[in-house]
C-alpha positions in Angstrom: -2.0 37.0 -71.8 -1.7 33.5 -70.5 -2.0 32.5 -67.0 1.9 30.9 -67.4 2.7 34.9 -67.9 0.5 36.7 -65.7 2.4 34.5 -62.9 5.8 35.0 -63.9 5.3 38.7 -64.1 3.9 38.6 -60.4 7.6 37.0 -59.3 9.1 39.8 -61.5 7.1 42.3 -58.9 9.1 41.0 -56.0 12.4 41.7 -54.6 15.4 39.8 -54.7 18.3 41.7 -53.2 21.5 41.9 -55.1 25.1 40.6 -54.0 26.6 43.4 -52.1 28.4 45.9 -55.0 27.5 43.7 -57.6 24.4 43.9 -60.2 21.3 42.0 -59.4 20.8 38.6 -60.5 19.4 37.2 -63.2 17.1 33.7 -64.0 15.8 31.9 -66.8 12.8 29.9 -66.1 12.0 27.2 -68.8 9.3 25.2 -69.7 10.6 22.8 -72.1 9.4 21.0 -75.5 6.4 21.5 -77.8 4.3 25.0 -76.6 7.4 25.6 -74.3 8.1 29.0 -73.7 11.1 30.8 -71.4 11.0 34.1 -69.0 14.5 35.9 -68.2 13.5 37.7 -64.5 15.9 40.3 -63.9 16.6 41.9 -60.1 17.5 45.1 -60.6 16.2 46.8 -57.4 16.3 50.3 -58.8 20.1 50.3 -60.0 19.0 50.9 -63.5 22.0 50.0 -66.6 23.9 47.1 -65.5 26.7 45.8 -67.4 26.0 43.1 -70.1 26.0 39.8 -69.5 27.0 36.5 -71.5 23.9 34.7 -70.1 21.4 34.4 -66.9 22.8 33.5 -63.2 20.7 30.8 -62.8 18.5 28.6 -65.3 15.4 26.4 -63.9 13.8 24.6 -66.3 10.6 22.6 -65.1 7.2 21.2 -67.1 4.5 23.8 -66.7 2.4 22.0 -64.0 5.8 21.9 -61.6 6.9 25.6 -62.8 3.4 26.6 -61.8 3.5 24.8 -58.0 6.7 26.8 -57.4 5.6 29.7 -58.4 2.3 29.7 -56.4 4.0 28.0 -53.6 2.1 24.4 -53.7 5.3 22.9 -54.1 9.1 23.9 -52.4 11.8 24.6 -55.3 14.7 22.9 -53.4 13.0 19.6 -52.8 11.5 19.6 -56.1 15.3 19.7 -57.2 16.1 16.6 -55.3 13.2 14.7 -56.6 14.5 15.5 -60.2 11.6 17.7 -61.2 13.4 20.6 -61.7 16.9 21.3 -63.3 19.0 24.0 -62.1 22.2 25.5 -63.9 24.4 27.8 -62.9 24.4 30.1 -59.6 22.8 27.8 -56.8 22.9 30.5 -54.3 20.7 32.2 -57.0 18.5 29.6 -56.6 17.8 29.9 -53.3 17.7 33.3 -52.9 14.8 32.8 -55.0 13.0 30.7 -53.3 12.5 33.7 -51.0 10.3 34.9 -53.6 8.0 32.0 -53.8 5.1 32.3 -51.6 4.8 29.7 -48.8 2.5 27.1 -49.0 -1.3 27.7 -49.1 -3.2 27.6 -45.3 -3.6 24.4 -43.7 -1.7 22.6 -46.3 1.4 21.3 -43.8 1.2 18.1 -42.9 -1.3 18.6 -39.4 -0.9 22.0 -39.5 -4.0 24.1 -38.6 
């Protein structure tokens, strides 16, 4: 297992709250081109079946280097949208209910914060 995986798997450990009576949300993270791979996360909070789907809620495809700053929280997923690093389609409020899930940045790394 690749360390790409092992860190998608740890987001697929967290909690992302569903829309109230609705099934949970789902995103497709994609690393694009040559050795590019792609993850469907699913929130299912314990609801078990779900009804089928034509696709994910959300798709965020990034290079590997950016995917793996979000998801160890060296870099912020929303302003690595507006600097065109990252492409979103779909459900934006998706997005950033996902960004919940992204650990914050490491210690001491804020601009003069101790």
């Amino acid at each position: 297992m690749d360390a790409r995986t092992t860190t998608v798997q740890e987001l697929s450990r967290r909690r992302l709250e569903p829309a109230p009576g609705g099934p949970g949300p789902t995103v497709k993270f994609v690393i694009p081109g040559p050795g590019g791979c792609s993850w469907l996360v699913r929130a299912d909070c314990g609801q078990g079946e779900r009804p089928p789907r034509d696709g994910p809620d959300c798709v965020v495809t990034a290079t590997e280097p950016v995917l793996r700053a979000l998801l160890t929280g060296r870099a912020n997923t929303l302003a690595a949208v507006l600097r065109g690093e990252v492409a979103v389609s779909g459900d934006l409020d998706v997005l950033v209910a996902l960004q919940r899930l992204f650990p914050g940045p490491p210690a001491g790394s804020r601009g003069g914060a101790a």
